[in-house]
Biotite code that builds the C-alpha atoms (Angstrom):
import biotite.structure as struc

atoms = struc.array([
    struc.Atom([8.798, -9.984, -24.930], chain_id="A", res_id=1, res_name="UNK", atom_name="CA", element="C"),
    struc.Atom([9.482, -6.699, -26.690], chain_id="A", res_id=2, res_name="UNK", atom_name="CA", element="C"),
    struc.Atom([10.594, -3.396, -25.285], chain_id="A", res_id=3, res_name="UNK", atom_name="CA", element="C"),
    struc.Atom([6.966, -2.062, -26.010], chain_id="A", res_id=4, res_name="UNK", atom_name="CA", element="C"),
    struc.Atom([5.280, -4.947, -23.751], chain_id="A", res_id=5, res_name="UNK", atom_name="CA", element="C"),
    struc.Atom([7.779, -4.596, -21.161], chain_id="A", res_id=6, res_name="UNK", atom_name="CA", element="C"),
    struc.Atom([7.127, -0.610, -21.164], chain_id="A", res_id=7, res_name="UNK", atom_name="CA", element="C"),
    struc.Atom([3.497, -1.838, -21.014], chain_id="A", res_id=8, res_name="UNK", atom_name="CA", element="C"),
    struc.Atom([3.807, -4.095, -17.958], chain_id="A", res_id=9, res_name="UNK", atom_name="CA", element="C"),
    struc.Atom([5.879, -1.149, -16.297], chain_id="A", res_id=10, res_name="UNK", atom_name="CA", element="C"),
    struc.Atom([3.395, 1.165, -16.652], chain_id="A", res_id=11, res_name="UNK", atom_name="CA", element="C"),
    struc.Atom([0.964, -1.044, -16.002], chain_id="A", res_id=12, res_name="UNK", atom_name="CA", element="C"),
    struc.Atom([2.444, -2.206, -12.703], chain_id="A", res_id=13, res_name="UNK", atom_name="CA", element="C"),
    struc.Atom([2.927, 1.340, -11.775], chain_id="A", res_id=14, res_name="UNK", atom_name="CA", element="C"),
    struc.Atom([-0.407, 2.431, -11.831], chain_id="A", res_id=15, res_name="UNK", atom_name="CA", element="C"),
    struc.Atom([-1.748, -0.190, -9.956], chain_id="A", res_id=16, res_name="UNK", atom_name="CA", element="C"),
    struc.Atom([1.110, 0.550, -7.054], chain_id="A", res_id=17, res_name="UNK", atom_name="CA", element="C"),
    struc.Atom([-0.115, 4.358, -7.229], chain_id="A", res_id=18, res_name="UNK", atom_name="CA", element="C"),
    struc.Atom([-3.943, 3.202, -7.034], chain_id="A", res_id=19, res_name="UNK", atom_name="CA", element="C"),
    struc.Atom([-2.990, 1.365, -3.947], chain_id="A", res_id=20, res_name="UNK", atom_name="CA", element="C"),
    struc.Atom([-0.817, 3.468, -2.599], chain_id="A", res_id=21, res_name="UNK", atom_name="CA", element="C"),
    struc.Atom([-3.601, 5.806, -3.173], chain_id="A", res_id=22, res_name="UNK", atom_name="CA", element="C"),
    struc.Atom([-6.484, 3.159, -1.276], chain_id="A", res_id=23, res_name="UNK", atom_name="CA", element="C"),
    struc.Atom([-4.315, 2.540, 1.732], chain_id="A", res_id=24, res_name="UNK", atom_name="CA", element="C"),
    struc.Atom([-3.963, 6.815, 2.143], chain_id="A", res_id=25, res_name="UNK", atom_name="CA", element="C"),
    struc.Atom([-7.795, 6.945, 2.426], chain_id="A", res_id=26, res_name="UNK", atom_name="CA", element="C"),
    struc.Atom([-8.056, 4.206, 4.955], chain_id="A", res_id=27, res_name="UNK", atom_name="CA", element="C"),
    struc.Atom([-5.691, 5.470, 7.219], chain_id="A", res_id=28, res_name="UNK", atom_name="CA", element="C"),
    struc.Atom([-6.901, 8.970, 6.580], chain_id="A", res_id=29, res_name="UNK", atom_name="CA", element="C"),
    struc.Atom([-10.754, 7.641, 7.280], chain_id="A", res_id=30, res_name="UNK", atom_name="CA", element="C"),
    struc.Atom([-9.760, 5.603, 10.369], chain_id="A", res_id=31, res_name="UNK", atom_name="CA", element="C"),
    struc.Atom([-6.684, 7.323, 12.045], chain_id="A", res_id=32, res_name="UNK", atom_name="CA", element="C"),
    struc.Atom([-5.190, 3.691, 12.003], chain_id="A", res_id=33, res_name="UNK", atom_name="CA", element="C"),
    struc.Atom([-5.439, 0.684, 11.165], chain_id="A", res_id=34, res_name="UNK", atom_name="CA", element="C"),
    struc.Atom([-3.706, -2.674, 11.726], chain_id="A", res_id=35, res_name="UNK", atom_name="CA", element="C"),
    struc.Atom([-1.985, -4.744, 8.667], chain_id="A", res_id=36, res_name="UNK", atom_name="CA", element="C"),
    struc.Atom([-4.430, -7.055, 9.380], chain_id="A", res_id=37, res_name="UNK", atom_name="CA", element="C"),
    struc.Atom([-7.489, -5.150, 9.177], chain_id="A", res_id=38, res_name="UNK", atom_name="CA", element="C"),
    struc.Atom([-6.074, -3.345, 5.999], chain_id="A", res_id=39, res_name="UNK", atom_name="CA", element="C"),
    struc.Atom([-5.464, -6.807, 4.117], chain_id="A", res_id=40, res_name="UNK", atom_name="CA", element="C"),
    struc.Atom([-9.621, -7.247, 4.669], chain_id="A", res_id=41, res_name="UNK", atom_name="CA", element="C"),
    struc.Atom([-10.253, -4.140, 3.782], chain_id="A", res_id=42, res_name="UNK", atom_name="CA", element="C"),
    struc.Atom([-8.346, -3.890, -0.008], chain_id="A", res_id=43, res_name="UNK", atom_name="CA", element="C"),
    struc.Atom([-8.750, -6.742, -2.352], chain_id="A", res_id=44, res_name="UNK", atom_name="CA", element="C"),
    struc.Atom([-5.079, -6.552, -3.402], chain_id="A", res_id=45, res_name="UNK", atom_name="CA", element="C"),
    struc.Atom([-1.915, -9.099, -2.671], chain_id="A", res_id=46, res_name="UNK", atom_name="CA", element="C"),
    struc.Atom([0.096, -8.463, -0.068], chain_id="A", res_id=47, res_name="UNK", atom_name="CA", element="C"),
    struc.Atom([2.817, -7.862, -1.595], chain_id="A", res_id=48, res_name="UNK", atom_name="CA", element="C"),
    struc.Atom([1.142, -4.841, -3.637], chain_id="A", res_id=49, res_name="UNK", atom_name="CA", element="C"),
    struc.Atom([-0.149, -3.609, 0.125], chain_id="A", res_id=50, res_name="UNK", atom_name="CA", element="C"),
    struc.Atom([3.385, -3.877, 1.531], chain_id="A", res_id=51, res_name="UNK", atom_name="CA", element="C"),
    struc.Atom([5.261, -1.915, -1.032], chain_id="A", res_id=52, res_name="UNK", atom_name="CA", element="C"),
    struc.Atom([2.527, 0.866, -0.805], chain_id="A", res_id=53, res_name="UNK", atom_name="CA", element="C"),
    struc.Atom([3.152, 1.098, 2.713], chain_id="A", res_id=54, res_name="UNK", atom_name="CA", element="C"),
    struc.Atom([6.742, 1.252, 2.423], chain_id="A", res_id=55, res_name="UNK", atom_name="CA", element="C"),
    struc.Atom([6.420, 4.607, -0.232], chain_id="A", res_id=56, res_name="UNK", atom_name="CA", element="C"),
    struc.Atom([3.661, 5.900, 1.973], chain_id="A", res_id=57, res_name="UNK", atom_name="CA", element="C"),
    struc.Atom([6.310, 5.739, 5.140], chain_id="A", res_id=58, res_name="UNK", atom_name="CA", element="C"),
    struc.Atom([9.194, 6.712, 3.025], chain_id="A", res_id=59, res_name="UNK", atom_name="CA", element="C"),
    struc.Atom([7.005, 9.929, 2.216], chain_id="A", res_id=60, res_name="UNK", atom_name="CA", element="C"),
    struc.Atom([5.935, 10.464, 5.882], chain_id="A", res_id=61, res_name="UNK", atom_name="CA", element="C"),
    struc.Atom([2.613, 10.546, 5.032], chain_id="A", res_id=62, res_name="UNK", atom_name="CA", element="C"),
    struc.Atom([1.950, 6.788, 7.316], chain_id="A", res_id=63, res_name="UNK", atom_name="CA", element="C"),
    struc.Atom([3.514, 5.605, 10.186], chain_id="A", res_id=64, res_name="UNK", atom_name="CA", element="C"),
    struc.Atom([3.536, 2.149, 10.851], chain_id="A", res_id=65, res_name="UNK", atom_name="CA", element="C"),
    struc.Atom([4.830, 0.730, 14.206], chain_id="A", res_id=66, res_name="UNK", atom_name="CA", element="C"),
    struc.Atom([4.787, -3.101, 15.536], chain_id="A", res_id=67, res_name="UNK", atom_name="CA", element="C"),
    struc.Atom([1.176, -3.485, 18.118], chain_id="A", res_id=68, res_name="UNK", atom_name="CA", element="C"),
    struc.Atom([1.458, -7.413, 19.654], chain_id="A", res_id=69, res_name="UNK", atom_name="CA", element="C"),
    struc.Atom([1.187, -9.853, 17.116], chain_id="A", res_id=70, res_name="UNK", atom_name="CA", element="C"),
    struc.Atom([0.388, -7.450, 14.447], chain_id="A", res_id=71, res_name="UNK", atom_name="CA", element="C"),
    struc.Atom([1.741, -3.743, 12.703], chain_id="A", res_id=72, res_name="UNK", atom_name="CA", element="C"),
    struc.Atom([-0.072, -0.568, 13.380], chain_id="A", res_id=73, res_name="UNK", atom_name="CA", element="C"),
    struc.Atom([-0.458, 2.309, 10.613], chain_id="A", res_id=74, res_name="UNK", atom_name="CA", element="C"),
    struc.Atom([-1.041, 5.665, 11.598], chain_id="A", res_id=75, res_name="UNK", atom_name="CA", element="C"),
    struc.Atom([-1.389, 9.347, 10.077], chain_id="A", res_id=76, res_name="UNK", atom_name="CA", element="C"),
])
Protein backbone atom coordinates (compact mmCIF):
# COMPACT_ATOMS: atom_id res chain seq x y z
CA UNK A 1 0.00 0.00 0.00
CA UNK A 2 1.38 3.46 -0.68
CA UNK A 3 1.55 6.47 1.56
CA UNK A 4 -1.27 8.08 -0.66
CA UNK A 5 -3.78 4.99 0.02
CA UNK A 6 -2.90 4.84 3.52
CA UNK A 7 -3.58 8.81 3.79
CA UNK A 8 -6.77 7.76 1.94
CA UNK A 9 -7.95 5.08 4.38
CA UNK A 10 -7.06 7.65 7.26
CA UNK A 11 -9.10 10.11 6.08
CA UNK A 12 -11.47 7.96 5.10
CA UNK A 13 -11.79 6.26 8.49
CA UNK A 14 -11.93 9.61 10.05
CA UNK A 15 -14.83 10.87 8.51
CA UNK A 16 -16.85 8.08 9.07
CA UNK A 17 -15.83 8.25 13.08
CA UNK A 18 -16.91 12.10 12.89
CA UNK A 19 -20.30 11.12 10.99
CA UNK A 20 -20.95 8.82 13.83
CA UNK A 21 -19.79 10.60 16.37
CA UNK A 22 -21.99 13.13 14.85
CA UNK A 23 -25.36 10.39 14.66
CA UNK A 24 -24.95 9.24 18.22
CA UNK A 25 -24.97 13.39 19.38
CA UNK A 26 -28.44 13.67 17.75
CA UNK A 27 -29.84 10.61 19.38
CA UNK A 28 -28.95 11.42 22.67
CA UNK A 29 -29.78 15.03 22.05
CA UNK A 30 -33.43 13.81 20.55
CA UNK A 31 -34.04 11.31 23.38
CA UNK A 32 -32.25 12.62 26.59
CA UNK A 33 -30.83 8.96 26.75
CA UNK A 34 -30.55 6.12 25.47
CA UNK A 35 -29.23 2.63 26.31
CA UNK A 36 -26.16 0.93 24.23
CA UNK A 37 -28.58 -1.33 23.29
CA UNK A 38 -31.18 0.73 21.89
CA UNK A 39 -28.43 2.90 20.13
CA UNK A 40 -26.87 -0.28 18.31
CA UNK A 41 -30.74 -0.59 16.66
CA UNK A 42 -30.93 2.64 16.05
CA UNK A 43 -27.41 3.33 13.78
CA UNK A 44 -26.52 0.86 11.15
CA UNK A 45 -22.81 1.02 12.09
CA UNK A 46 -20.36 -1.76 13.91
CA UNK A 47 -19.92 -1.60 17.22
CA UNK A 48 -16.82 -0.93 17.35
CA UNK A 49 -17.35 2.43 15.22
CA UNK A 50 -20.37 3.18 17.99
CA UNK A 51 -17.99 2.54 20.90
CA UNK A 52 -15.14 4.75 19.92
CA UNK A 53 -17.71 7.60 19.18
CA UNK A 54 -18.92 7.30 22.53
CA UNK A 55 -15.66 7.32 24.08
CA UNK A 56 -14.71 11.03 22.15
CA UNK A 57 -18.24 12.13 22.86
CA UNK A 58 -17.51 11.39 26.86
CA UNK A 59 -13.98 12.50 26.62
CA UNK A 60 -15.57 15.91 25.32
CA UNK A 61 -18.33 15.97 28.01
CA UNK A 62 -20.79 16.34 25.66
CA UNK A 63 -22.40 12.33 26.73
CA UNK A 64 -22.43 10.67 29.78
CA UNK A 65 -22.65 7.16 29.85
CA UNK A 66 -23.15 5.22 33.15
CA UNK A 67 -23.74 1.24 33.70
CA UNK A 68 -28.14 0.68 34.07
CA UNK A 69 -28.55 -3.44 34.95
CA UNK A 70 -27.46 -5.48 32.28
CA UNK A 71 -26.90 -2.68 29.95
CA UNK A 72 -24.96 1.16 29.68
CA UNK A 73 -26.96 4.30 29.83
CA UNK A 74 -26.00 7.55 27.70
CA UNK A 75 -27.09 10.76 28.75
CA UNK A 76 -26.74 14.63 27.82
Amino acid sequence: MTIREKKEVRDYMHNLLSVTVDRVQDVVQQNGSVTLSELESILDTSFNLVLLAIDELSQENKIHIKRGGQDYVLSR
